[in-house]
SERO-4910 file (N, C-alpha, C, O; in steps of 0.05 Angstrom, whole numbers):
BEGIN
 pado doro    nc1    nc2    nc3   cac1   cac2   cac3    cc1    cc2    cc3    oc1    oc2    oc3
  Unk    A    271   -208   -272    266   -221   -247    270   -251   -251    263   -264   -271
  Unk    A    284   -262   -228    289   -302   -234    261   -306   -231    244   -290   -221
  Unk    A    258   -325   -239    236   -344   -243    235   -362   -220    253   -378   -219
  Unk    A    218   -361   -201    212   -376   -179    202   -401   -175    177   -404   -177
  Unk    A    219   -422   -170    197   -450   -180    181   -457   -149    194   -471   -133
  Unk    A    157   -446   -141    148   -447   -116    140   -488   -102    123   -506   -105
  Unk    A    162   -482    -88    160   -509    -63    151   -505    -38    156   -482    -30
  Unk    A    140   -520    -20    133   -520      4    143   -483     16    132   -461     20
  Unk    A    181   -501     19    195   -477     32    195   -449     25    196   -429     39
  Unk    A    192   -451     -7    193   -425    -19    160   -414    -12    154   -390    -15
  Unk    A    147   -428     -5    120   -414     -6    128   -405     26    123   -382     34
  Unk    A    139   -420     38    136   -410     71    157   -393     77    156   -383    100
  Unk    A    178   -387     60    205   -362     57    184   -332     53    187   -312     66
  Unk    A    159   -338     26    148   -315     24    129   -307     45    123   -283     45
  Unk    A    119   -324     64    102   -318     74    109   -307    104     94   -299    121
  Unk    A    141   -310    103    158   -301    129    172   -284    116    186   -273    133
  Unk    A    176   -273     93    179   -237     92    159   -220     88    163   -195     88
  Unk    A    132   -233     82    102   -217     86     98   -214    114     96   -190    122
  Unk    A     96   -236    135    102   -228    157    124   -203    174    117   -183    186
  Unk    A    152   -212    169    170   -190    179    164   -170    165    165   -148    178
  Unk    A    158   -169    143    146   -140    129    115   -122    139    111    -97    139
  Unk    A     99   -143    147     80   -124    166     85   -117    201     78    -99    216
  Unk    A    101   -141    204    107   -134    231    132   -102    237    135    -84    254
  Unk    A    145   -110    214    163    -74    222    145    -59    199    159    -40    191
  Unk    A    120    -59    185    110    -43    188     83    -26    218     74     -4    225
  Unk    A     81    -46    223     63    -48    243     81    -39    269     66    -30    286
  Unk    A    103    -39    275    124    -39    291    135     -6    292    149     -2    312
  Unk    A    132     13    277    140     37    261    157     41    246    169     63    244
  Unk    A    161     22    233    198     22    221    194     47    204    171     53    200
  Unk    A    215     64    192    210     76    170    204     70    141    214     51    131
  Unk    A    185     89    124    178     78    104    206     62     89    208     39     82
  Unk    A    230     86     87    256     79     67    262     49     91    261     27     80
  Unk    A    266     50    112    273     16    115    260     -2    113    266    -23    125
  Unk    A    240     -2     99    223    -18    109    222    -22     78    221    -46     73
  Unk    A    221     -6     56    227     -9     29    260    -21     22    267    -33      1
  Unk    A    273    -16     37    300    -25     33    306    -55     44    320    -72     33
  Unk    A    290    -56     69    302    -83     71    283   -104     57    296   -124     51
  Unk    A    252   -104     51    237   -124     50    229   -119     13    210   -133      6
  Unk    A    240   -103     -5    229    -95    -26    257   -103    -51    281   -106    -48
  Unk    A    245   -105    -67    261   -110    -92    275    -78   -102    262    -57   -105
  Unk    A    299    -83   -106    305    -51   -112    294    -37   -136    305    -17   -144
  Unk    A    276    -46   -146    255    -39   -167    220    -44   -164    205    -52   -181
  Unk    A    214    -35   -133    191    -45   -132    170    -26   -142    176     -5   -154
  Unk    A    138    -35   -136    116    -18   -146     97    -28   -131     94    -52   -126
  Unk    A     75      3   -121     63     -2    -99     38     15   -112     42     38   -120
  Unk    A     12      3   -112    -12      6   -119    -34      8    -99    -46    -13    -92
  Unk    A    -41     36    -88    -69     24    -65    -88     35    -92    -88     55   -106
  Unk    A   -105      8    -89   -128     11   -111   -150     35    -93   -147     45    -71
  Unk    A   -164     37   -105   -191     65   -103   -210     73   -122   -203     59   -141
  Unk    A   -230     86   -130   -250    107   -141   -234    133   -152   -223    148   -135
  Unk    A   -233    137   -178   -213    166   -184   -231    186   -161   -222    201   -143
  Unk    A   -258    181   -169   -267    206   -146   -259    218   -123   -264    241   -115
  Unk    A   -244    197   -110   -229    199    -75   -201    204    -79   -186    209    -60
  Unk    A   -193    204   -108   -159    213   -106   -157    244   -107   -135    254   -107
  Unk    A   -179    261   -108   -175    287    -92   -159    293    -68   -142    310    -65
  Unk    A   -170    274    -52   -174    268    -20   -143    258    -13   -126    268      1
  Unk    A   -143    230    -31   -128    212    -23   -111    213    -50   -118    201    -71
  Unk    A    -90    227    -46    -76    223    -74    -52    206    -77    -36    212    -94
  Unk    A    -48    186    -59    -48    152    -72    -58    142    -81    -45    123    -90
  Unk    A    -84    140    -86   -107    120    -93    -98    119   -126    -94    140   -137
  Unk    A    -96    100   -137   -101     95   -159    -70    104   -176    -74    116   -198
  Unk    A    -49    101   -170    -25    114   -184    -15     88   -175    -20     78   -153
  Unk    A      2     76   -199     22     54   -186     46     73   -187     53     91   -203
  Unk    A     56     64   -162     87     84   -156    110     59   -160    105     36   -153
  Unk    A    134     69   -173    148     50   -181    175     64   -177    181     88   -181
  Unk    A    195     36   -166    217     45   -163    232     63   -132    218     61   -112
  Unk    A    251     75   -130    260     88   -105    269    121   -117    272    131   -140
  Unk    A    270    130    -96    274    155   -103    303    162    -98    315    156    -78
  Unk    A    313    177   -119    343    173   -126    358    200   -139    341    213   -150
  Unk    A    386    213   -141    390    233   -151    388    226   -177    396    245   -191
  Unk    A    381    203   -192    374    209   -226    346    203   -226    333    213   -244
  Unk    A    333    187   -206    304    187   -215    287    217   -201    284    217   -177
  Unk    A    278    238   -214    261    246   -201    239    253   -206    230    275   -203
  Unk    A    225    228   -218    201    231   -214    181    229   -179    191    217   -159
  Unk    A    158    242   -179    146    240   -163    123    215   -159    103    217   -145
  Unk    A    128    201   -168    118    178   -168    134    143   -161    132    120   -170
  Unk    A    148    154   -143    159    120   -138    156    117   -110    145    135    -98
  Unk    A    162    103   -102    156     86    -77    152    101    -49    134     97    -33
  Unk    A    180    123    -49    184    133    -21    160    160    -32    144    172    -18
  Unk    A    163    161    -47    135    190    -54    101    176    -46     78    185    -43
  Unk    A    111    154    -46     75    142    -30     72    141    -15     48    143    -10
  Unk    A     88    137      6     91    141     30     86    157     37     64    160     47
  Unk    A    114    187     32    103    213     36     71    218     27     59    233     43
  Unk    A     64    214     16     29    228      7     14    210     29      1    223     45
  Unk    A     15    180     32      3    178     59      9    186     79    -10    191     94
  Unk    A     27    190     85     37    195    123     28    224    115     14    231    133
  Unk    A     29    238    101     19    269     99     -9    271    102    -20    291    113
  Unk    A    -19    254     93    -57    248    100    -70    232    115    -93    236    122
  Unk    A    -55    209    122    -72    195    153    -50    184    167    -31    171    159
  Unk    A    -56    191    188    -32    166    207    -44    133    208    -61    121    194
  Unk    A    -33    128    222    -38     95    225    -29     90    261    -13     97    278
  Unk    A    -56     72    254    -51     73    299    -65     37    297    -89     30    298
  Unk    A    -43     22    295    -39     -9    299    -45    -10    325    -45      8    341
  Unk    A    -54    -45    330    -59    -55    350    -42    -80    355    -23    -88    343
  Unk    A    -52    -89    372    -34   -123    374    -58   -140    354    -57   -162    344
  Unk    A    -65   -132    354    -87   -147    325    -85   -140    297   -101   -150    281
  Unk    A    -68   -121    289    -76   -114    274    -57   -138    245    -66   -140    222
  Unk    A    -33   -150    255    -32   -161    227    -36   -193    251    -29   -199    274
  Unk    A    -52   -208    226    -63   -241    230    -40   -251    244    -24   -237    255
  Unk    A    -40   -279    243    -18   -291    255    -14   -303    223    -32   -306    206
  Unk    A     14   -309    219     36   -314    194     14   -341    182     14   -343    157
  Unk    A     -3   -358    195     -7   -378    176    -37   -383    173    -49   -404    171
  Unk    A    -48   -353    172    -72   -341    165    -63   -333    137    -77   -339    117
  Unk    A    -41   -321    134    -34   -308     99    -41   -331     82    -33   -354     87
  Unk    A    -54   -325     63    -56   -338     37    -37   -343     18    -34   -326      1
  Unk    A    -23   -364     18     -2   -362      3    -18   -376    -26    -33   -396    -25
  Unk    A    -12   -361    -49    -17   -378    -81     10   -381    -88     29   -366    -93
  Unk    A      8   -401    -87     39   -406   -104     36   -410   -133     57   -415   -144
  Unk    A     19   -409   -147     23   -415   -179     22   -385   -192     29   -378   -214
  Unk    A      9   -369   -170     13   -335   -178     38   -322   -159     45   -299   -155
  Unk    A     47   -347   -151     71   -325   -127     61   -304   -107     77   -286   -101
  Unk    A     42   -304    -98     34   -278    -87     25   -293    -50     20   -315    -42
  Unk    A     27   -262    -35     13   -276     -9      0   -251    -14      6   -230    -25
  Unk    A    -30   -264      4    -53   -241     19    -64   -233     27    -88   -237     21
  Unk    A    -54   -209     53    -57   -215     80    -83   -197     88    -85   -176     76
  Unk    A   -103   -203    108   -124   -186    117   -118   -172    138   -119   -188    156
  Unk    A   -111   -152    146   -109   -129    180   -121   -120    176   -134   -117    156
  Unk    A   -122   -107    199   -144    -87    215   -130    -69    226   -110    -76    239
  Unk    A   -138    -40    224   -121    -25    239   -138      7    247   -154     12    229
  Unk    A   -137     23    262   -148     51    268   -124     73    249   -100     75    253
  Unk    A   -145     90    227   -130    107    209   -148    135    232   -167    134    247
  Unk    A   -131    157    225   -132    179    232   -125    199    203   -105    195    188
  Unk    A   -143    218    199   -133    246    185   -123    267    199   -133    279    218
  Unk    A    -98    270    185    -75    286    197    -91    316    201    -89    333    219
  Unk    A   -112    314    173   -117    342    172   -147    356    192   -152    380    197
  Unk    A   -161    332    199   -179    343    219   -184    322    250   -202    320    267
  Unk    A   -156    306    245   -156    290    275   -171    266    280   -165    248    296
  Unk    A   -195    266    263   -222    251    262   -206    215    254   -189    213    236
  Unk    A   -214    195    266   -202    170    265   -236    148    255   -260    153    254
  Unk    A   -221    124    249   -240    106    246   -221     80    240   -197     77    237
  Unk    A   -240     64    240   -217     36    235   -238     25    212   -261     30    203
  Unk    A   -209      0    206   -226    -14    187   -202    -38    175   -178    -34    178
  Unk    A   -212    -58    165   -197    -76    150   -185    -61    126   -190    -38    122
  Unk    A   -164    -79    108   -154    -75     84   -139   -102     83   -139   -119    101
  Unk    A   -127   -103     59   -120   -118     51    -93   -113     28    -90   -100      7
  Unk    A    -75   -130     45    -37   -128     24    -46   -151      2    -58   -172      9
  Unk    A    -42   -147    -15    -26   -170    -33     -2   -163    -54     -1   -148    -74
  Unk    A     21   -182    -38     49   -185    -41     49   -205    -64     36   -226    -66
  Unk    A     74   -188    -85     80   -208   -109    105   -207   -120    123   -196   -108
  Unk    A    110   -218   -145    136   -208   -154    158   -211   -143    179   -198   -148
  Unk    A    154   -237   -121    181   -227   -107    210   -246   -117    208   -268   -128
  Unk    A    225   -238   -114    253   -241   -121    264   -269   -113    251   -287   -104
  Unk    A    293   -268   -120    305   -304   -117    308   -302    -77    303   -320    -60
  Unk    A    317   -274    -72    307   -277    -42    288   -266    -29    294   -256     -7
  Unk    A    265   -266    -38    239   -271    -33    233   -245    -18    218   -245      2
  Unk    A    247   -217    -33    246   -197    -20    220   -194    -42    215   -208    -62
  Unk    A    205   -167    -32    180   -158    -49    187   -138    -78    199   -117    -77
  Unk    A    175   -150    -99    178   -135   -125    143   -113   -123    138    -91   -134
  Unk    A    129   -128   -108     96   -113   -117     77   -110    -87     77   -127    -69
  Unk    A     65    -91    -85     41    -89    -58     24    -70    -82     25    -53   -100
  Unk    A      9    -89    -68    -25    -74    -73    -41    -75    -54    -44    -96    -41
  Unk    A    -56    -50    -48    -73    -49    -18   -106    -47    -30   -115    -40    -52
  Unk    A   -113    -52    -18   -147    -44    -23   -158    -48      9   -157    -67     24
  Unk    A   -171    -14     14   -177    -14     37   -207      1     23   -220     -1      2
  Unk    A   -210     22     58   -240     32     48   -243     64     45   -246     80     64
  Unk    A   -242     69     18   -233    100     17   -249    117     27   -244    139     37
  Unk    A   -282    100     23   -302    120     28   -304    131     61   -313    151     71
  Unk    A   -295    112     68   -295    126    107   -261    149    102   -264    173    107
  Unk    A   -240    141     96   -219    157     96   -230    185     76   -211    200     72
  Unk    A   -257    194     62   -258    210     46   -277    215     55   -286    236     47
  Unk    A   -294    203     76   -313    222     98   -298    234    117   -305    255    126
  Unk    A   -273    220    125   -270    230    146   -249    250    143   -246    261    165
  Unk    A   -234    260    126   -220    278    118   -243    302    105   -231    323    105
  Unk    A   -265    305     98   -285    321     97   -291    341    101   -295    362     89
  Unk    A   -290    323    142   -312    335    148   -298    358    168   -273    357    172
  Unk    A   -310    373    177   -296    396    190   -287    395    211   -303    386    228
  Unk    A   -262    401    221   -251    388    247   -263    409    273   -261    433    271
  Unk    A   -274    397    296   -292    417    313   -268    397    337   -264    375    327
  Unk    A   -256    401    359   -240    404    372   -264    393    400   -257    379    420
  Unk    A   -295    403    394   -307    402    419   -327    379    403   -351    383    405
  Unk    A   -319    357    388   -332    335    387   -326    312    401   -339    291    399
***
């Protein structure tokens, strides 16, 4: 990876592909475009968690690295995290749900931005929804300030109540 000497501009280049990067995620883009256009073609994506909830949630706690490819096949890179979330909760955004661009925290001596949303999750598998904050932090990124790193930390324990509990249709 080049070595980034962070200036004004370069801090405000990263903090306008953290933006276009939540807004077409927030927007529905697909996971693969949304990895293709805003990601380093070697990226790695970490939602931190409790091993106890990666029953539940089996992203939690795996860094996934890389794209999925006819020589890579492992089950562990980028577009495979995706798949395991969108297979276990949807995501139901709002017009609130990512800040406005100069709320992000930019560090420039760690290169990283990181951003706070809010958004309503749903389990695919019993319908049951809840909302809640989380939190991106973007790093690693490249000479064009595409993303090398995401890490999420949200709140597993409501996504691991609410996948649980038994889906009743007449609640």
């Amino acid at each position: 990876m080049a070595d980034i000497t962070i200036s004004k501009s370069n801090a405000e280049s990263m903090r306008s592909t953290a933006d276009a990067f939540c807004k077409a995620f927030v927007a529905g883009a697909s996971p693969s475009e949304t990895l293709d256009k805003y990601f380093t073609s070697t990226p790695k994506i970490t939602e931190h968690g409790p091993a106890w909830a990666s029953e539940r949630l089996p992203f939690l706690g795996i860094q996934f690295m890389d794209r999925r490819s006819q020589e890579l096949l492992s089950k562990r890179t980028c577009d495979d995290y995706y798949d395991l979330l969108t297979s276990t909760l949807s995501f139901h955004p709002s017009e609130d749900t990512v800040p406005p661009k100069e709320e992000f925290m930019v560090d420039c001596e760690r290169k990283t931005v990181t951003i706070k949303l809010h958004a309503k999750f749903a389990s695919i598998k019993t319908g049951l929804a809840w909302e809640e904050d989380f939190v991106y932090v973007l790093s690693e990124f490249d000479e064009d300030f595409r993303i090398g790193r995401q890490e999420l930390w949200a709140d597993p324990l409501s996504a691991v109540s609410i996948l649980s509990h038994p889906f009743d249709p007449n609640r």
